[in-house]
N, C-alpha and C positions, 0 to 999 in steps of 0.2 A: 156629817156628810155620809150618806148612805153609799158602801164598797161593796160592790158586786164581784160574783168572781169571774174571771176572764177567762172563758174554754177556749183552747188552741188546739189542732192538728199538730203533732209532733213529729211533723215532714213537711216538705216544698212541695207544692203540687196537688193534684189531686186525680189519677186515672180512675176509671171503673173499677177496675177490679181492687183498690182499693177502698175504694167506697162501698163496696159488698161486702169486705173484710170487715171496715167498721160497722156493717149496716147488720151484719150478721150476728158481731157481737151483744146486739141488744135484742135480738129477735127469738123467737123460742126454738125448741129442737124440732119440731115438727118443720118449721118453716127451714131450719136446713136442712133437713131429710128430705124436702119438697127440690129443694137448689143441687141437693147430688144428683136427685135424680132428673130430674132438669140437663146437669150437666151432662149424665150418662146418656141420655137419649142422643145427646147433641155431638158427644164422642161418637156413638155407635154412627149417626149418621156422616161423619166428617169422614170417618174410617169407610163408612160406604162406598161414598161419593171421590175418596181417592180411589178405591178399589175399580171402581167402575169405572174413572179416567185412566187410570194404568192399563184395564185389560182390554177394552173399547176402543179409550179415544173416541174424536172426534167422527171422523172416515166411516159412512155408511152405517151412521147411527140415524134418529130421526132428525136430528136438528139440520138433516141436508133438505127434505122433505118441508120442511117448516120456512127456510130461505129460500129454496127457491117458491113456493108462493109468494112468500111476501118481496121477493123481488119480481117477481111477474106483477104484483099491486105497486112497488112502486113504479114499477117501467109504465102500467098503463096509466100512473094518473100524472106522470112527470110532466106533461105539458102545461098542465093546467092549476096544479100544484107545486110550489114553488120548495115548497120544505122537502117534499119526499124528491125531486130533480137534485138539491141540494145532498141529501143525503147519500143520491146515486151516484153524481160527483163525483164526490170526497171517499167513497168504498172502491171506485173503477180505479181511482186515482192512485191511492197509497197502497190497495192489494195488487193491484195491476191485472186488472180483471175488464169483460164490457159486460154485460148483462146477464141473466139469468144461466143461460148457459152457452153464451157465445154472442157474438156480432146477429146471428141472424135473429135474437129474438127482438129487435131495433126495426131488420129491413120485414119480417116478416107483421109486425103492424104500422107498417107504413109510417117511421117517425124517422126523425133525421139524429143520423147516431152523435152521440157526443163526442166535446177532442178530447174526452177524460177515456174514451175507448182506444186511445190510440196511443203509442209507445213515444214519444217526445224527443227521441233520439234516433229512433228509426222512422217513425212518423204511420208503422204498420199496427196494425190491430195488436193485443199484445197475445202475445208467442210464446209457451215455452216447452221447451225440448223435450220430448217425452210424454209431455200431455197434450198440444195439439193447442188451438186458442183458448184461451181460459176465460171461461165463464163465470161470473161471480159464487156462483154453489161451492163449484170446485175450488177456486182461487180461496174463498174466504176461510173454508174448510182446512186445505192448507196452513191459512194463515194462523189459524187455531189450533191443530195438530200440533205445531213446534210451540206454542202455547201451553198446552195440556200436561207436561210435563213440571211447566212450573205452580200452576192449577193444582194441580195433584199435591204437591210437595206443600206448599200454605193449606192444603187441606189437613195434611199429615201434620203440620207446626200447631196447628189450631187445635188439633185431637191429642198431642203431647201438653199443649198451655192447660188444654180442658182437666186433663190429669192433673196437673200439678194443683190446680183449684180447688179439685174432688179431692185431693191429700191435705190441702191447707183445711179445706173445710169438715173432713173428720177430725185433724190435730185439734181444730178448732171447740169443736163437738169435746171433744175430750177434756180439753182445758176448760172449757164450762162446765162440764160435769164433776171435775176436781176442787175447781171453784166453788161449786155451789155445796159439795159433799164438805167443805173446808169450812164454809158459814154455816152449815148445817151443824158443825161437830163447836163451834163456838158459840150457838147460839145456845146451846145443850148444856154448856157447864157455868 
């Protein structure tokens, strides 16, 4: 009877990043010095991208500029398309917002405004204190701003995990080179 030998994983599971750990062990140095730097870029960019969410934010960046076009596109084509009315919704609804930048961008093309423009409790257009009616630019904006903080923070967890990677995978780099200088010095004598 022909016994083969049986390769096993010596753990439950299997994530990515230990599948790179194994995948690395058989791959040359070249190809990890390709993966730190891989990682490095993606550190430096992680670190950016909180950098620019902590000193920015959301508030009078371009992404207010970018929504409200694309809510003036869905507001004109809501009648007649069902996904983008659907979309307008479900955003007036749960941010508490009506249109682009208020109720009149509804009466100003002549469409009939939605109940999802309207406060469910008071039954008025939605209101709030301090900003006047809220438009979806503003409302979403908002709703993103208290956001951005935790944004920020998984960018910073991601840029700490990315490190800890970049350190496994020099320790890594090392132990292959001790390895290999170890078969080198035994194949010698």
């Amino acid at each position: 009877m022909d016994r083969r030998p049986n390769y096993r994983y010596s753990g439950v599971g299997g994530s990515p990043g230990e599948v790179k750990c194994l995948t690395l062990t058989i791959i040359t140095f070249n190809v990890i010095f390709a993966s730190c730097i891989c990682m490095g870029v993606c550190f430096l960019l992680e670190l950016g991208g909180a950098a620019y969410m902590l000193t920015n934010g959301i508030r009078g960046s371009h992404i207010e500029n970018w929504l409200r076009h694309r809510f003036y596109y869905l507001i004109s084509v809501s009648d007649y398309d069902e996904r983008s009315s659907r979309i307008m919704n479900i955003i007036q609804e749960w941010v508490g917002c009506c249109g682009s930048t208020g109720v009149l961008d509804y009466v100003r093309w002549n469409k009939v405004i939605p109940y999802t423009c309207y406060n469910p409790v008071t039954g008025n257009a939605w209101y709030v204190d301090g900003y006047g009616y809220m438009g979806c630019v503003r409302g979403f904006t908002r709703f993103l701003e208290t956001k951005a903080a935790w944004i920020a923070s998984v960018a910073l967890f991601l840029a700490f995990f990315q490190i800890c990677c970049f350190v496994a995978a020099f320790y890594l780099i090392r132990l292959k080179r001790d390895y290999q200088k170890s078969q080198d010095f035994l194949d010698s004598r």
